[in-house]
VOGU-3710 file (C-alpha; in Angstrom, 3 decimals, decimal comma):
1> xxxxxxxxxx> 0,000/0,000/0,000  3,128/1,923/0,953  4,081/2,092/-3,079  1,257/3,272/-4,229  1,332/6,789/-5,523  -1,818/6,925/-7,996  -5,346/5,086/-7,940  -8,091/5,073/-10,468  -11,477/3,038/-9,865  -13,519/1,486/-12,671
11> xxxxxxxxxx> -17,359/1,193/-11,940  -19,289/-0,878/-14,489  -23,042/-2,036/-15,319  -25,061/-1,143/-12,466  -22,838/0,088/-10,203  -22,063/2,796/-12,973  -25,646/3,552/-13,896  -27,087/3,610/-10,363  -23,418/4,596/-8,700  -24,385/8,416/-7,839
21> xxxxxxxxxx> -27,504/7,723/-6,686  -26,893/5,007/-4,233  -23,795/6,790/-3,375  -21,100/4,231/-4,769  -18,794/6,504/-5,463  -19,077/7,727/-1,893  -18,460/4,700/-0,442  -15,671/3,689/-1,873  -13,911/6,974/-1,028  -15,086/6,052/2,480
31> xxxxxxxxxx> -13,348/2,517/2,245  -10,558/3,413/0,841  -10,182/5,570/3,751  -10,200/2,501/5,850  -13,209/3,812/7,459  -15,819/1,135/8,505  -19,826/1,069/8,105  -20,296/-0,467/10,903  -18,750/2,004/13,778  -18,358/5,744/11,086
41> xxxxxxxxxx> -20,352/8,555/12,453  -22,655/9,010/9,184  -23,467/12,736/10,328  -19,402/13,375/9,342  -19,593/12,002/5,742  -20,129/14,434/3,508  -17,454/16,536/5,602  -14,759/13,499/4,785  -16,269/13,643/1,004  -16,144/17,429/0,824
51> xxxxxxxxxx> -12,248/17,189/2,082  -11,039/14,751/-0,415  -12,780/16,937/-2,770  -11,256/20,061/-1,798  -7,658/18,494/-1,406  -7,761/16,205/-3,487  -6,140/14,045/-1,587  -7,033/10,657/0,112  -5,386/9,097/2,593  -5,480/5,261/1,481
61> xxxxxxxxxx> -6,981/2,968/5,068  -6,086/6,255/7,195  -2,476/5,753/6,901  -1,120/6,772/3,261  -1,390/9,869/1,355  -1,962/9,467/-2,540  -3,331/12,780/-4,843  -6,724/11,623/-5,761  -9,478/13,527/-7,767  -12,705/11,619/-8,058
71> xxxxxxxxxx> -13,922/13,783/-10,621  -11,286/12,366/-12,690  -9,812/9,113/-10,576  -13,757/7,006/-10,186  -14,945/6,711/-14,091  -18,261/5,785/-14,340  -18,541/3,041/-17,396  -21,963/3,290/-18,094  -22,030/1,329/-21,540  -19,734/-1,691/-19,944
81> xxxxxxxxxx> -20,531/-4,758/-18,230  -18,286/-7,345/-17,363  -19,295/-11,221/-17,720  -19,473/-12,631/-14,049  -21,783/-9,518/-12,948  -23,407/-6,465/-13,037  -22,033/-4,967/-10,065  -18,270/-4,698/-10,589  -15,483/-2,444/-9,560  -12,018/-2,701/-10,866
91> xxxxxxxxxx> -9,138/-0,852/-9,043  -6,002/0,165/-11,155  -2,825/1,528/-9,078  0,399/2,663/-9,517  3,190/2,272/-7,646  6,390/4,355/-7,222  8,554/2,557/-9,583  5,771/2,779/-12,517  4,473/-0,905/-11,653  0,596/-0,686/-12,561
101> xxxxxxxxxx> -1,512/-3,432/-11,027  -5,648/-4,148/-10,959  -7,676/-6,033/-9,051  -11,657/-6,355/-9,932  -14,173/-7,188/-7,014  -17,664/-7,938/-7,518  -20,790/-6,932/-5,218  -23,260/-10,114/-5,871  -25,566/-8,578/-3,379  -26,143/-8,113/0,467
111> xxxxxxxxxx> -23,395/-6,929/1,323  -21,511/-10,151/-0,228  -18,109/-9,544/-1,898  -16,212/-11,527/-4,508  -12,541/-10,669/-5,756  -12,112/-12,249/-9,655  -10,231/-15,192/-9,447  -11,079/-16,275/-6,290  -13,714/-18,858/-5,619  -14,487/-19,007/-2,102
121> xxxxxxxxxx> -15,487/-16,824/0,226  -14,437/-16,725/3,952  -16,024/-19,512/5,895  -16,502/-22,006/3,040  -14,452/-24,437/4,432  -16,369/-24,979/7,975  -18,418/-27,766/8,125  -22,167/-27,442/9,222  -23,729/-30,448/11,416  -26,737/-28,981/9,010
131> xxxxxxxxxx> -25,445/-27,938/5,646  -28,242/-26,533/4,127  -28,614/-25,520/0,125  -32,596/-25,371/-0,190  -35,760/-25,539/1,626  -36,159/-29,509/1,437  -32,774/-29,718/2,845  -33,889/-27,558/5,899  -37,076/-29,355/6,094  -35,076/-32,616/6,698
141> xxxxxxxxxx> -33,128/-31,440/9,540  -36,237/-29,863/11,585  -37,583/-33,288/10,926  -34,934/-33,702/14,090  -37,499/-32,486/16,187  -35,829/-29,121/15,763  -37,189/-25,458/14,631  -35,908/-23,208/12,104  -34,225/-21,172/14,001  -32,622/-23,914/16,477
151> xxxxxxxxxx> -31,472/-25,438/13,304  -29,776/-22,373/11,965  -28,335/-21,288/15,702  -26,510/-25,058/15,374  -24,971/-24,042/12,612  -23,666/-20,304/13,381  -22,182/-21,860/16,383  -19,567/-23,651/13,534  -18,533/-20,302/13,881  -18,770/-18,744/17,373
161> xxxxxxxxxx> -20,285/-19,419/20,304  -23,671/-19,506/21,092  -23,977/-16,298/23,195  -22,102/-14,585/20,496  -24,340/-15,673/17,688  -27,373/-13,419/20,041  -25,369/-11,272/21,107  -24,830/-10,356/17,635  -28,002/-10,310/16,451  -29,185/-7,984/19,267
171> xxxxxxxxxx> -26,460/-5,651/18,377  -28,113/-5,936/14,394  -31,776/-5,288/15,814  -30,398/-2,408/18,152  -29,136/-0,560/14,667  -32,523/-1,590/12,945  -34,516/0,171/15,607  -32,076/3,051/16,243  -32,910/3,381/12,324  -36,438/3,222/12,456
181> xxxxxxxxxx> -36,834/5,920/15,610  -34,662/8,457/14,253  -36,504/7,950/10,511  -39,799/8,608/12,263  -38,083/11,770/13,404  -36,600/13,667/10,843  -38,549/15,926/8,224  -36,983/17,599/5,319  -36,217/16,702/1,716  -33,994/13,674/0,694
191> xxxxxxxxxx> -30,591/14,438/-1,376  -29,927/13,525/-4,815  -32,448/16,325/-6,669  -35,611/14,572/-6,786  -37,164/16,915/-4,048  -38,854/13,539/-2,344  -40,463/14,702/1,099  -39,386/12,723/3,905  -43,272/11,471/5,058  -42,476/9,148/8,233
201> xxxxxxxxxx> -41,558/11,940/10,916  -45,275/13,717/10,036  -46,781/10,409/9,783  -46,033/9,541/13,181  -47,025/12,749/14,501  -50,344/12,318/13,100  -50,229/8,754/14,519  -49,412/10,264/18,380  -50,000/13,661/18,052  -49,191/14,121/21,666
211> xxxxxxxxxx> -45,964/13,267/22,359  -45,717/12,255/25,398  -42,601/10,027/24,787  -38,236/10,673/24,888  -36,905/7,862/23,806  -37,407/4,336/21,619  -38,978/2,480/24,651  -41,634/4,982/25,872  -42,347/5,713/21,872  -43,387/2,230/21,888
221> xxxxxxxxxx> -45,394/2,119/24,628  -47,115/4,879/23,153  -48,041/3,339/20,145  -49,108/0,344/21,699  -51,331/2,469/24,167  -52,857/4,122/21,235  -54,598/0,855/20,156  -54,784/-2,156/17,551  -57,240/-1,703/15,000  -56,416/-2,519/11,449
231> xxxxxxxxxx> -55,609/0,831/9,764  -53,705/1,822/13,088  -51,897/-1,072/12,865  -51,651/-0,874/8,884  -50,421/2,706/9,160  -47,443/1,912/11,773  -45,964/-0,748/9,709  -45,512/1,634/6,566  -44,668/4,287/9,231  -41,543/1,937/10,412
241> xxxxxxxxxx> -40,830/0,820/6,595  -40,575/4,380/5,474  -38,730/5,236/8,204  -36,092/3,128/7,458  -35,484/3,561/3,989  -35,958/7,332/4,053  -32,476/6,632/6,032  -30,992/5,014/3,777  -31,713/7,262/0,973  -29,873/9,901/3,516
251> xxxxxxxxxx> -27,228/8,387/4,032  -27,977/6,913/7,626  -26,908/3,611/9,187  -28,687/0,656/7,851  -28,845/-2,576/7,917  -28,766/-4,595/5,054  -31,377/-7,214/5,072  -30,751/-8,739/2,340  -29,898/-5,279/0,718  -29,886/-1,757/1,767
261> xxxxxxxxxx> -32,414/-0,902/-0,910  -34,991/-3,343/0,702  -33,841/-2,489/4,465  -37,061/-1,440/5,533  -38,919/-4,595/5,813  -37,441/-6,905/8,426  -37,041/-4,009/10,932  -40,834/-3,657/9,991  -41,996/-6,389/10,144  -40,193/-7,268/13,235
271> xxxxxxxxxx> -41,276/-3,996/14,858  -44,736/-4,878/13,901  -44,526/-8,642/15,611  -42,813/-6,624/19,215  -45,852/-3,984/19,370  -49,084/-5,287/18,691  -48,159/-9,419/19,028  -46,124/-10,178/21,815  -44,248/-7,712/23,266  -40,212/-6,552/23,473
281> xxxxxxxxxx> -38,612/-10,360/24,237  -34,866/-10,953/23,186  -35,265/-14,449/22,678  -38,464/-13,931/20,280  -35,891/-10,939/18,386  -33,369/-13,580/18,008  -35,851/-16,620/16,545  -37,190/-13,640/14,384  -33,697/-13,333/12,899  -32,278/-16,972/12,503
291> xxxxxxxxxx> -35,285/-17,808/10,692  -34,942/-14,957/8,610  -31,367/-15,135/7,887  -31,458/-18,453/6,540  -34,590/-17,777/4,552  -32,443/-15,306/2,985  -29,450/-17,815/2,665  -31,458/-20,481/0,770  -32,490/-17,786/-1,931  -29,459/-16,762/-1,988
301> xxxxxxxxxx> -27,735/-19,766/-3,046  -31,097/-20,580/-5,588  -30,980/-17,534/-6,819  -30,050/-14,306/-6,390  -30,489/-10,987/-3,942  -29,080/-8,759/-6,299  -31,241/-6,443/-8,235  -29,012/-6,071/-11,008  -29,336/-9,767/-11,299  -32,756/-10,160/-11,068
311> xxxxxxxxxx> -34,895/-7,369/-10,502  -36,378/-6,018/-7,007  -37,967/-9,423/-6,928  -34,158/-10,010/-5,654  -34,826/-7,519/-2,647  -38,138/-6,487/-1,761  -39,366/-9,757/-2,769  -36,722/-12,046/-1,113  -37,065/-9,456/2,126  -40,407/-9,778/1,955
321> xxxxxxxxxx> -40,182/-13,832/2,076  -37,704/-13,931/5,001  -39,872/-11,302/7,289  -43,140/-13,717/6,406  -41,373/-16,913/7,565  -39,563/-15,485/10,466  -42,739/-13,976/10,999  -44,644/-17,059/11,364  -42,143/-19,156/13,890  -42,611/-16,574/15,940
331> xxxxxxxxxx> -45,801/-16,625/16,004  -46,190/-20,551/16,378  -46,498/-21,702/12,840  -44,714/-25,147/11,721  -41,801/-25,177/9,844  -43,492/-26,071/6,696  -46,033/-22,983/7,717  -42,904/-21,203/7,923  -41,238/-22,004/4,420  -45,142/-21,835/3,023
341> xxxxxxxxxx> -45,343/-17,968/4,228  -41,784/-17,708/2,331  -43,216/-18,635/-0,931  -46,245/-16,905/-0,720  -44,461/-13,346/0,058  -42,269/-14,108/-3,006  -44,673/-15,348/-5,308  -46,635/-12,478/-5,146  -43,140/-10,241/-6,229  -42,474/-12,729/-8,959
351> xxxxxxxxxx> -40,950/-10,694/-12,068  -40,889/-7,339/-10,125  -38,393/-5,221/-11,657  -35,897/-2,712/-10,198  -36,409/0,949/-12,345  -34,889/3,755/-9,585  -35,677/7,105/-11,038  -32,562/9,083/-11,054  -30,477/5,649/-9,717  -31,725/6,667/-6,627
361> xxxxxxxxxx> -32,752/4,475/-3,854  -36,157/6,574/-3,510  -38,910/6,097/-5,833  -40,123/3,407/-6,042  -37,746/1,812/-3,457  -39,177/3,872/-0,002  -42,665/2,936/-1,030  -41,724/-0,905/-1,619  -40,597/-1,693/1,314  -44,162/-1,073/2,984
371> xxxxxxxxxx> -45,698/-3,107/0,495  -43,586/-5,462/1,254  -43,751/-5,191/4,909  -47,600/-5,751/4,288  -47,242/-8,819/2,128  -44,977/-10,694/4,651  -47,620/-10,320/7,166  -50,749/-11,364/5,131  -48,542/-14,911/3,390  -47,833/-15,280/7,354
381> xxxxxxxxxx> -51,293/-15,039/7,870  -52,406/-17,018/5,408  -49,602/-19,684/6,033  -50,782/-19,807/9,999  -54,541/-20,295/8,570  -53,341/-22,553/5,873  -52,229/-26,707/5,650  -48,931/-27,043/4,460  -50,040/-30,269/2,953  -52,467/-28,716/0,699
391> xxxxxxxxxx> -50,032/-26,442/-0,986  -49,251/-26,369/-4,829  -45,863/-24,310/-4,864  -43,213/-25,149/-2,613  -40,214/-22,988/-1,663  -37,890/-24,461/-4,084  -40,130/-24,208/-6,561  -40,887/-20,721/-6,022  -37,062/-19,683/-6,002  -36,336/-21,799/-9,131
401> xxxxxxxxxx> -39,153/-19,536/-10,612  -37,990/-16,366/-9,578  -33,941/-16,985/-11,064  -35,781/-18,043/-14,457  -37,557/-14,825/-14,553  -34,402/-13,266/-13,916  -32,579/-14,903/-16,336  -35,971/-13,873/-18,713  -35,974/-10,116/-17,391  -34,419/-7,452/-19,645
411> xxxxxxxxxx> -31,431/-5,535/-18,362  -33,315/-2,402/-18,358  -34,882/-3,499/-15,571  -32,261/-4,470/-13,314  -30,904/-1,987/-11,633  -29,767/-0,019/-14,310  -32,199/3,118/-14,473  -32,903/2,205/-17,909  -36,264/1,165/-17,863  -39,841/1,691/-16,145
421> xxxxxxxxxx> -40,359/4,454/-13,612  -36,886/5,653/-14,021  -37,421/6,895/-18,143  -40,962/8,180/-17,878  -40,924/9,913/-14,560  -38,879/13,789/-14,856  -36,458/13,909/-12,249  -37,889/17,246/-11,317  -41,382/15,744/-10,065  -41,443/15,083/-6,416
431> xx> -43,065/11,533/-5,423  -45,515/13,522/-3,665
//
């Protein structure tokens, strides 16, 4: 790193159409900073941005100085896409004595990372006591006698202990509903030039227009004292959906579940299962989550969660499938209730396509993420009112389906801004 005295960055397919938007070529000036997601202050980005800017200068993981102008240095390659996929990012440095090196990485979705010419990831090489590649193959192991999420907590300890593994997870839901109060408290106008209004902050005042409430606990109390009829109820879940994702079109901490763009419907649904089902329990958070994450996992590996793969089926619709089966454990289902809410909540997203006006995560992405919020708790629903046994789709089925119609889907509606909402909507015309 030491040699290095220039650096250019090569964005490609949808990381080059969408890259401003999302703020790609913000977060690589971030990483390349060394600066991490997880712990960065977000309120002191656009001061670090506005520095390297100004100086043009970057100081490579905090420790070396090289001249960089992102103007210039980050080239957006809007007409090139290379072969393994759509999200890729090539790095080309120089070093002092005029050696010139690359290396090209490749974002295949939720937060997942691939460098070109390597095959496996970190952790491929542990062994499960239940390796799991679809839903029948996690259906055989709960046929132990054991739940979804016991199943899935087995296998994370491969990796750590046990009280880790929650310990963890709490620390994921504490960010998720850190998100969601501060969304529900913030008015103004999101960045980027589409002039969207933020709408949770005056939605919740209109749903507790006394405040009588100072921090996340007592502002749940309060909405739980305020009652459970349907519309109530109906209006809080898009509250805490918006909330979210208004967030993440600012620039806040997220968490992505499976991607940032869909971030809003876990903490959601979640947040809708702790207030009006069965109150603030860690060990009901922590089911919630297992089940989820390896929802997401087996779609993952039968598919994709990468809308510039396959469409916002790939995140609102895969989001949408782990919320409705981590929904239902918690709320008592079976494990084939549980995979049956999965496929319901995606096969009502089938061949949804991904068409951000302006490549920004805003319209239609905010929106989506309430819809579906909704959807993962009416396939629960139906799953917990439903026989497994009577079922025509199964889960495998389901996610075969959805990476056919993503092989079938044109490229103009992945990702790409090419397509949809994003050429027939000005960017001057607020959502609202």
């Amino acid at each position: 790193m030491f040699d290095i005295i220039s650096l250019e960055v090569l964005l490609y397919g949808s990381l080059a159409k969408t890259g401003r938007g999302h703020g790609t070529d913000i977060a690589i000036q971030l990483g390349l900073s060394g600066d991490d997601p997880v712990t960065f202050d977000v309120n002191n980005i656009s001061a670090k941005i506005n520095d390297i800017s100004s100086t043009k200068k970057l100081l490579l993981n905090g420790k070396h100085e090289i001249d960089f102008d992102s103007a210039q240095d980050i080239e957006f390659l809007f007409t090139e896409t290379l072969p393994f996929h759509p999200n890729a990012v090539t790095f080309l440095a120089t070093t002092k004595n005029d050696t010139k090196f690359a290396e090209t990485y490749y974002s295949i979705g939720g937060g997942f990372v691939i460098k070109e010419g390597e095959d496996k990831q970190a952790g491929d090489n542990i062994q499960l006591p239940f390796p799991i590649n679809t839903a029948d193959d996690l259906l055989h192991w709960c046929m132990k006698g054991l739940s979804i999420s016991e199943v899935v907590m087995e296998n994370e300890s491969a990796w750590r202990t046990e009280e880790e593994t929650k310990k963890g997870l709490l620390a994921i839901w504490n960010v998720m509903k850190e998100c969601m109060y501060r969304g529900c408290h913030q008015d103004g106008i999101l960045p980027g030039g589409l002039q969207v209004k933020r709408r949770a902050a005056a939605l919740n005042k209109r749903l507790l227009p006394q405040k009588n409430y100072h921090d996340y606990n007592s502002w749940m109390l309060a909405i739980r004292n305020g009652g459970s009829d349907f519309k109530y109820t109906l209006d809080w879940v898009s509250c805490f959906a918006l909330a979210v994702n208004e967030e993440n079109a600012s620039f806040g901490r997220v968490v992505t579940a499976p991607t940032n763009g869909a971030a809003g419907v876990i903490p959601a649904v979640l947040q809708y299962y702790i207030t009006f089902c069965d109150g603030y329990k860690d060990e009901k958070i922590i089911q919630f989550m297992l089940t989820a994450a390896e929802t997401g996992s087996i779609f993952k590996k039968g598919s994709t969660i990468s809308a510039a793969m396959g469409g916002c089926q790939a995140e609102i619709g895969v989001s949408s499938a782990m919320a409705a089966a981590a929904l239902t454990e918690c709320m008592g289902g079976t494990q084939r209730q549980c995979l049956m809410a999965a496929e319901i909540a995606m096969e009502h997203h089938l061949g949804l396509t991904c068409d951000p006006i302006g490549g920004l995560v805003q319209v239609p992405c905010i929106e989506r993420n309430t819809m579906g919020a909704i959807k993962a708790i009416t396939a629960s629903q139906l799953a917990l009112q439903s026989s497994p046994d009577f079922a025509k789709v199964s889960l495998d089925a389901v996610i075969k389906t959805m990476w056919d119609t993503a092989l079938d889907m044109n490229s103009k509606y992945k990702e790409t801004s090419d397509g949809g909402l994003a050429i027939n909507i000005p960017l001057s015309l607020p959502e609202c």
